[in-house]
SENUMAR-575878 format. One line per 4 residues: number of its first residue (from 0); their letters; for each residue x negated, y negated, z of C-alpha. Coordinates in steps of 0.05 Angstrom, whole numbers, plus 5000, padded with zeros to 4 digits. Layout:
<recs>
NUM) A) X,Y,Z; ... .
</recs>
This chain:
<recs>
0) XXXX) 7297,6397,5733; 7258,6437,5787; 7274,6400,5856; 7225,6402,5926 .
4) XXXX) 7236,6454,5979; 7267,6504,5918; 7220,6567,5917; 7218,6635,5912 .
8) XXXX) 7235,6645,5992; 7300,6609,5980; 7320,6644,5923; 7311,6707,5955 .
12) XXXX) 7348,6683,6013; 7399,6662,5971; 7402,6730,5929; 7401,6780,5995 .
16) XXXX) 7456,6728,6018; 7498,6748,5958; 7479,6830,5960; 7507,6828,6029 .
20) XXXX) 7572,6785,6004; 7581,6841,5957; 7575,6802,5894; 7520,6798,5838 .
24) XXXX) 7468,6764,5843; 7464,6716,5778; 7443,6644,5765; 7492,6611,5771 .
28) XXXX) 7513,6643,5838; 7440,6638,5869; 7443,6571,5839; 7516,6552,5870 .
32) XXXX) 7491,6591,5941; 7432,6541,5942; 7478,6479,5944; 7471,6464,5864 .
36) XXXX) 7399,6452,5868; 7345,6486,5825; 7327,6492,5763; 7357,6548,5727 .
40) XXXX) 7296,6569,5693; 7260,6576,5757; 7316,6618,5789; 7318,6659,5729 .
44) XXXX) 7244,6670,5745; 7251,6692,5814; 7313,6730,5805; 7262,6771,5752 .
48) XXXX) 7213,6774,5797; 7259,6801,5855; 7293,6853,5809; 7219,6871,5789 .
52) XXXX) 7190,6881,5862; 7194,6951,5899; 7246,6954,5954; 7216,6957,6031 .
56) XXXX) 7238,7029,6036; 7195,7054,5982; 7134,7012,6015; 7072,7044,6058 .
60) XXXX) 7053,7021,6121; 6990,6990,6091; 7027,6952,6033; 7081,6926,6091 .
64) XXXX) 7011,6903,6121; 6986,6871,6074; 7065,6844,6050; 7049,6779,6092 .
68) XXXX) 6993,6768,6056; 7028,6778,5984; 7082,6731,6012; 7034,6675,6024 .
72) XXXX) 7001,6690,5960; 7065,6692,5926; 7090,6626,5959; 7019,6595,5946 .
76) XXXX) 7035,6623,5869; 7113,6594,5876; 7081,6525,5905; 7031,6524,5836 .
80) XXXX) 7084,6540,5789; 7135,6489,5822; 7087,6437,5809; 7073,6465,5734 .
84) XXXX) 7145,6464,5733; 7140,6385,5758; 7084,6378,5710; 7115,6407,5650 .
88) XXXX) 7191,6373,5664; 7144,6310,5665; 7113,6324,5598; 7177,6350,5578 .
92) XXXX) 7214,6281,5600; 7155,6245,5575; 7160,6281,5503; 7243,6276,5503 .
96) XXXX) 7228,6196,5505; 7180,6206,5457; 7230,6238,5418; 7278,6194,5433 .
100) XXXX) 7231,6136,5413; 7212,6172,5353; 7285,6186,5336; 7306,6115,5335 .
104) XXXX) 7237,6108,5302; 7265,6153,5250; 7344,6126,5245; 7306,6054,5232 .
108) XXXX) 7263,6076,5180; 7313,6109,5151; 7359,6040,5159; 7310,6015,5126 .
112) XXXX) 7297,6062,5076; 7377,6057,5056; 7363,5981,5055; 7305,5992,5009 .
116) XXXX) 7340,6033,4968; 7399,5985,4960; 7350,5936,4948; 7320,5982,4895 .
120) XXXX) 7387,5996,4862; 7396,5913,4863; 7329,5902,4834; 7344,5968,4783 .
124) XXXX) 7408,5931,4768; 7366,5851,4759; 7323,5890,4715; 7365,5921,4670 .
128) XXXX) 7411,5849,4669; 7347,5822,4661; 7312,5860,4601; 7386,5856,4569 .
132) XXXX) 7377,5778,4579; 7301,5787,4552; 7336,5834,4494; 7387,5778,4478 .
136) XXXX) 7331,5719,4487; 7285,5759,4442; 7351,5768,4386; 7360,5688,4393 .
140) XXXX) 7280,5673,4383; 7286,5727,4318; 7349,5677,4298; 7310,5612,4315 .
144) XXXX) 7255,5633,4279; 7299,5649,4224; 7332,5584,4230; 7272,5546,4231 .
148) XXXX) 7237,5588,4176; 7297,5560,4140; 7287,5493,4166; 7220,5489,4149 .
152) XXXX) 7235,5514,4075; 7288,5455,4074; 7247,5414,4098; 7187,5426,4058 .
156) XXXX) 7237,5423,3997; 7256,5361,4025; 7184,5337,4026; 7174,5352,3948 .
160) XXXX) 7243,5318,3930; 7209,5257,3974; 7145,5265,3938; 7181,5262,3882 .
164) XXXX) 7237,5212,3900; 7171,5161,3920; 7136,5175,3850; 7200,5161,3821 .
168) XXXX) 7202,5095,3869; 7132,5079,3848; 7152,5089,3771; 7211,5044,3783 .
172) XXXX) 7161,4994,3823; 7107,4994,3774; 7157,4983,3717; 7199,4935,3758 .
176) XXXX) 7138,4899,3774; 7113,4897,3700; 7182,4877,3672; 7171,4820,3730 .
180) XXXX) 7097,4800,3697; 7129,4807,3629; 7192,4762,3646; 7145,4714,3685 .
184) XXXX) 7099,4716,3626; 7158,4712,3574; 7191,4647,3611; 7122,4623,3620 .
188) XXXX) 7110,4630,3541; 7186,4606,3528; 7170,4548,3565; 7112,4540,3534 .
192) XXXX) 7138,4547,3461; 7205,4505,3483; 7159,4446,3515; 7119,4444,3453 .
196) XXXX) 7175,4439,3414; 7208,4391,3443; 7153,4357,3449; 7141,4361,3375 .
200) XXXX) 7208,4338,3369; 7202,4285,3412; 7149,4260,3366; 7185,4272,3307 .
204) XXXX) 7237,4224,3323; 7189,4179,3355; 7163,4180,3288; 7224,4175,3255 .
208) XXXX) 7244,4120,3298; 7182,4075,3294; 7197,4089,3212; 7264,4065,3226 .
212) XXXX) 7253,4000,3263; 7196,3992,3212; 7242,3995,3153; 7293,3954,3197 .
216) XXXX) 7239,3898,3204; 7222,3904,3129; 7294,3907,3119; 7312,3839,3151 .
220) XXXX) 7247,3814,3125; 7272,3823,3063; 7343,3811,3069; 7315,3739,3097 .
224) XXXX) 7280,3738,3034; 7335,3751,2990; 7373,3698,3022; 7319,3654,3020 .
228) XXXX) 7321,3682,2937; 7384,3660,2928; 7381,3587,2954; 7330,3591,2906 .
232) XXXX) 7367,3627,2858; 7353,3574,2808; 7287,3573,2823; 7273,3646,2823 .
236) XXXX) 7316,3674,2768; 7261,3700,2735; 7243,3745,2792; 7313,3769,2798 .
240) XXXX) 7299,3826,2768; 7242,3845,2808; 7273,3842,2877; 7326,3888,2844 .
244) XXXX) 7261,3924,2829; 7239,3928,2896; 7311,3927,2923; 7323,3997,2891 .
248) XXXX) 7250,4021,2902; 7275,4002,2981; 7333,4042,2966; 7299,4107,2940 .
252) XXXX) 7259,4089,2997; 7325,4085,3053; 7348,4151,3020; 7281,4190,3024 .
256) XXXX) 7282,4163,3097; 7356,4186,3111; 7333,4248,3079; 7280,4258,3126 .
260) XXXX) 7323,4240,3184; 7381,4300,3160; 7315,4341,3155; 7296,4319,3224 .
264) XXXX) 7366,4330,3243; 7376,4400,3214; 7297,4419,3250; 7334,4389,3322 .
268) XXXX) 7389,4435,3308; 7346,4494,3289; 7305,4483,3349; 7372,4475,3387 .
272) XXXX) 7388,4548,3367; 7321,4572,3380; 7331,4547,3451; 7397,4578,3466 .
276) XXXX) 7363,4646,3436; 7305,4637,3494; 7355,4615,3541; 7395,4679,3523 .
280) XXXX) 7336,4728,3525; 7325,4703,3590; 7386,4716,3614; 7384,4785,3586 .
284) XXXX) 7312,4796,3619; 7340,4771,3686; 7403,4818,3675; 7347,4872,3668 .
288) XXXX) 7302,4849,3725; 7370,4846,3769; 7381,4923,3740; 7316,4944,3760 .
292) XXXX) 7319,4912,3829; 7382,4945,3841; 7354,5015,3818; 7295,4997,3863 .
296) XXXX) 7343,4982,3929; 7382,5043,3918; 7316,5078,3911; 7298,5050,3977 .
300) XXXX) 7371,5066,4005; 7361,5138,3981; 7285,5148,4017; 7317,5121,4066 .
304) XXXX) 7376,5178,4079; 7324,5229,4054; 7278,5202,4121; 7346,5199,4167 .
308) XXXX) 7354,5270,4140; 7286,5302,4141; 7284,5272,4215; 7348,5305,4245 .
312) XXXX) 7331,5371,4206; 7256,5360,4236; 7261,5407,4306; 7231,5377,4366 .
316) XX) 7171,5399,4415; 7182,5404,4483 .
</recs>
């Protein structure tokens, strides 16, 4: 850096000071004879300029005339290019901050360029751990959709063996319930047909009862009579032989009576068995109508389990 006061006076001073010494004149000895001040591209300069200019021996007496006036011009010269000297150091200083700014300028956008690319190489590295996560996701959805393709061709098998299972359950219903109206309508007619007869024979004996009490009557009517005949046996021999008459016509009559009541008897017996035969074909029917309404709850226990299962093989929305 180019100081005040340093010119090319001095510097000639200094390098006439250094002829006389006997040593040679360079920069760093003009620079050293003028206390370590100056720039050394400015004593270089002079030192040219010195080594350049014609010795005062070889000069006319109108250049030594006019040799003031070159000094001044050459000081008024040194004096301009001092301050371009000033003027230039202070560009130069202001352009080595510059650089000095645009340096660090440089060393942080190249921090952050290292930064950036780290953060490049992370997010390289995210990607690729990400599309390999996307490639494995994707591989899952192909097996999920393969699962529930399956699913879905279980469950729509499922659906038909429901469809099916519930016509079944309908065919089981329809006949349950029509073996129901047929049993109801079979006890109803049992009942009927068993009221009636036993009704009818209810009015059979009735009958044969009223016949009995009527032939009792008759009976002690007669047997009154007979005694009655035989105080007055005397009296009524002659018609001896016509209450035997009548007494063996009551007879015939007693035995076609007795006859009617083993027929009577036999009929109750008959009707007896005909009853236990209705009583047993109910029992049968209500053995089949219990059959049928177990078929029909295991029916309903197997729709059921086919539901429970169609439900936990149904997949769920989200």
């Amino acid at each position: 850096m180019a100081r005040g006061g340093i010119n090319r006076v001095l510097v000639q001073n200094a390098y006439t000071a250094l002829l006389q010494q006997g040593r040679k004149p360079s920069i760093d000895a003009v620079r050293i004879e003028l206390g370590n001040t100056g720039s050394k591209t400015t004593i270089a300069r002079y030192l040219k300029e010195l080594q350049l200019a014609p010795s005062a021996a070889t000069l006319t007496p109108q250049e030594r005339l006019s040799a003031p006036l070159l000094a001044l011009v050459n000081s008024l010269v040194e004096l301009l290019a001092e301050e371009a000297e000033v003027t230039v150091t202070r560009v130069r200083e202001q352009f080595d901050e510059e650089r000095s700014a645009l340096r660090a300028t440089l060393s942080r956008i190249a921090s952050e360029r290292e930064q950036a690319q780290a953060q490049v190489t992370a997010l390289t590295l995210e990607l690729k751990q990400a599309q390999a996560q996307v490639h494995t996701a994707r591989t899952q959805l192909e097996d999920e959709q393969r699962r529930a393709a399956t699913l879905q061709a279980n469950v729509q098998e499922l659906v038909t063996q429901l469809a099916e299972k519930h016509t079944q359950l309908q065919t089981l219903a329809e006949a349950s319930a029509h073996a129901r109206e047929s049993l109801m309508y079979f006890r109803e007619a049992a009942k009927e047909q068993r009221d009636a007869l036993l009704n009818q024979h209810e009015q059979r004996v009735q009958q044969v009862q009223q016949q009995l009490r009527d032939l009792a009557r008759t009976l002690d009517a007669k047997q009154e009579a007979v005694i009655g005949l035989n105080r007055d046996n005397e009296r009524l021999t002659g018609e001896l032989a016509t209450t035997r008459k009548q007494a063996q016509t009551w007879e015939r009559q007693g035995a076609a009576v007795a006859r009617q009541l083993s027929d009577l008897t036999t009929e109750q017996d008959q009707l007896k068995a005909q009853v236990i035969s209705l009583s047993l074909q109910l029992d049968h029917a209500a053995a089949q109508t219990e059959r049928l309404q177990q078929v029909h709850t295991a029916t309903l226990q197997v729709n059921a389990r086919l539901q429970q299962r169609l439900s936990d093989l149904t997949p769920m929305q989200p």
